[in-house]
C-alpha positions as CSV (number, residue, x, y, z in Angstrom):
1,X,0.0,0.0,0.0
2,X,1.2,3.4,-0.8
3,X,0.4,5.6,2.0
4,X,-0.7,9.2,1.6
5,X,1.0,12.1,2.9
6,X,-0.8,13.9,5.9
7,X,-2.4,16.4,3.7
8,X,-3.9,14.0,1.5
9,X,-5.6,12.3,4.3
10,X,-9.2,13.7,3.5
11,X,-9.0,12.5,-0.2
12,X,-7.7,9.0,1.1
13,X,-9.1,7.8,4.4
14,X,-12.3,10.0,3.9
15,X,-13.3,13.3,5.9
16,X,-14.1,12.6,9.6
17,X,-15.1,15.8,10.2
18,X,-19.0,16.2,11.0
19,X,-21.3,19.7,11.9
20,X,-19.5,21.9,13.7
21,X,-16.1,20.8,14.5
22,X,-17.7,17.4,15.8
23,X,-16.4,14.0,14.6
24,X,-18.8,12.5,12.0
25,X,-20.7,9.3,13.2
26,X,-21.4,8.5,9.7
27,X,-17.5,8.5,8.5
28,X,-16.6,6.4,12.1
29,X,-19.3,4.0,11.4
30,X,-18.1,3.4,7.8
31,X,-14.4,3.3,8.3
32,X,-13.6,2.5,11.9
33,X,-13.3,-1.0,12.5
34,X,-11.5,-3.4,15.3
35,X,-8.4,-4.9,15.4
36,X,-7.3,-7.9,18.0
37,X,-4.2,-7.5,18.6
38,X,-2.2,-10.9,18.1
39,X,-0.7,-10.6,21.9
40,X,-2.1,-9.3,24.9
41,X,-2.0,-5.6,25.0
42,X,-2.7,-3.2,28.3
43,X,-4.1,0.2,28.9
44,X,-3.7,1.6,32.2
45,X,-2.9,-1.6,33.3
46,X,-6.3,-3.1,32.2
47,X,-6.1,-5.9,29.0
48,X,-6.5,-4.4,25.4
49,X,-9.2,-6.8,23.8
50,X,-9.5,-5.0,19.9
51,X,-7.8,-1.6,19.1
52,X,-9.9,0.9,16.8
53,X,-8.8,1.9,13.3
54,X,-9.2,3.0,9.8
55,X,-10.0,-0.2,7.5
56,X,-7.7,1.0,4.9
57,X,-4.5,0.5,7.2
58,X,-6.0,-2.3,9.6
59,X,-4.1,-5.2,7.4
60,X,-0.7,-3.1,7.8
61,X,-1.4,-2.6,12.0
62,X,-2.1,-6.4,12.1
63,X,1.1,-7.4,9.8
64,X,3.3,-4.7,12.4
65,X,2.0,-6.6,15.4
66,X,2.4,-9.7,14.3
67,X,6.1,-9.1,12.9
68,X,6.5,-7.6,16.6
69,X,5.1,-10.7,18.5
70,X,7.2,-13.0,16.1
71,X,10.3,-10.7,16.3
72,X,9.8,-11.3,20.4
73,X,8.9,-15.0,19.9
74,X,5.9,-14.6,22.0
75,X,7.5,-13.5,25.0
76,X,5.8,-11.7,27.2
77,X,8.5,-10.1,29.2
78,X,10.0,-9.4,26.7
79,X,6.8,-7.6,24.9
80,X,6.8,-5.6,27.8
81,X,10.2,-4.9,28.7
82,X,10.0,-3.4,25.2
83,X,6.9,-1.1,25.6
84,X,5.2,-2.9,23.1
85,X,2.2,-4.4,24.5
86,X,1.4,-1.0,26.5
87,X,-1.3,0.9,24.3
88,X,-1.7,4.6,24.2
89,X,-4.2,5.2,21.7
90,X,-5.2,4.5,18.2
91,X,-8.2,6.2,16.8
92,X,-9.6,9.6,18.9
93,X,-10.5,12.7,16.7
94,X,-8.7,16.0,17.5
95,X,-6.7,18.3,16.8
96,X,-2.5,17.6,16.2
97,X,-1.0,19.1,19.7
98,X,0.0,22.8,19.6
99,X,-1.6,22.8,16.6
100,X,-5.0,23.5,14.3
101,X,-5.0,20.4,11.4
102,X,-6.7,16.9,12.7
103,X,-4.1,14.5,14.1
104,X,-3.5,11.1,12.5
105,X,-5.1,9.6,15.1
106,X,-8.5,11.5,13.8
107,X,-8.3,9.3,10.8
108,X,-7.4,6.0,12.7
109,X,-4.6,5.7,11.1
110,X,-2.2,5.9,13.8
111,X,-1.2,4.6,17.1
112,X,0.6,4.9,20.0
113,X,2.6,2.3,22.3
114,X,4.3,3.0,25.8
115,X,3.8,6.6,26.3
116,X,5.5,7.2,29.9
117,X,8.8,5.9,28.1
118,X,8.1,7.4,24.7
119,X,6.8,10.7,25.3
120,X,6.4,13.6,23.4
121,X,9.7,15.9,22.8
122,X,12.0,12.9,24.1
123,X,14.6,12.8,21.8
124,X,15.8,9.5,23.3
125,X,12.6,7.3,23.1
126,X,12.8,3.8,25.0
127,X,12.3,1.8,21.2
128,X,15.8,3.1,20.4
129,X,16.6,0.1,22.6
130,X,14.4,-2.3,20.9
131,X,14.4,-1.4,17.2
132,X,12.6,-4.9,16.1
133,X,9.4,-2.6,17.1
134,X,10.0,0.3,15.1
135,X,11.3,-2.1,12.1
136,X,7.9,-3.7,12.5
137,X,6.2,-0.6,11.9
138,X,8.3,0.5,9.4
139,X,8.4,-2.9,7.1
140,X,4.3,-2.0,7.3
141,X,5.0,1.5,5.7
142,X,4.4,3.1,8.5
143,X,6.1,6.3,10.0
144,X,7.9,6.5,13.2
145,X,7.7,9.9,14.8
146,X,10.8,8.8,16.9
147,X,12.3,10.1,14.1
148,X,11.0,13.0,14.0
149,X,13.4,16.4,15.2
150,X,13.9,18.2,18.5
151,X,9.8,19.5,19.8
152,X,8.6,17.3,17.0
153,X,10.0,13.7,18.2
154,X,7.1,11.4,19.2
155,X,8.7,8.5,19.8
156,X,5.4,6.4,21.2
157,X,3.7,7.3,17.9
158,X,3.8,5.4,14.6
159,X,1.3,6.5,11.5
160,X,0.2,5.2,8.3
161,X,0.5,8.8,6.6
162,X,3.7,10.4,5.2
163,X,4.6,13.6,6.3
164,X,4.5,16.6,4.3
């Protein structure tokens, strides 16, 4: 799959934008769908049964997962030494922080994994220690924003847009 750059996301995942700033029910209904992930997966401590996202990039979440859980060979500790099985977020509409344009995650076509060791504006993101995650992601087509510059780094976030 060739992914779109951020600015094309309207044209390719569809406008999830509904009257007056609110998300649109209709685009959700039509496009969101859920995933299970292929190992156990926690939020706040409490299991992750199916993770929310767009149907156009659901096949390259699942193939990233999977290439993580075989990369780890099943191992739990080792899932969660890594920050991989600790879920931040997926689909949520709003805005991009500090900013005005919809985040990726409004489209469902990005995630987030271990956010207390990943966190926004850390240049030195916990995956730089386990790069089998962030190849995962990557083989997928995805976009790390680990790799992303100074303020900008993101390293808990991974997206199936390019950026401009």
């Amino acid at each position: 799959m060739i992914w779109p750059f951020q600015s094309q996301c309207d044209a390719f995942y569809g406008n999830p934008r509904g009257f007056g700033g609110e998300p649109s029910g209709a685009w959700e209904a039509t496009n969101i769908i859920r995933i299970v992930p292929p190992y156990q997966m926690f939020f706040a401590g409490q299991p992750v049964s199916t993770i929310r996202v767009h149907k156009k990039c659901a096949d390259a979440f699942m193939a990233a997962l999977t290439a993580i859980n075989h990369a780890a060979k099943g191992d739990a500790k080792l899932l969660s030494e890594s920050g991989a099985n600790i879920f931040g977020g997926s689909y949520n509409y709003r805005v991009m922080r500090g900013g005005s344009s919809l985040s990726m995650h409004s489209y469902g076509c990005a995630i987030d994994l271990d956010p207390a060791r990943n966190g926004f504006h850390d240049t030195t993101p916990n995956f730089l220690k386990y790069p089998f995650v962030i190849k995962a992601f990557e083989d997928a087509g995805a976009v790390w924003g680990g790799h992303w510059k100074g303020r900008s780094c993101d390293g808990m976030h991974f997206q199936f847009a390019k950026v401009n």
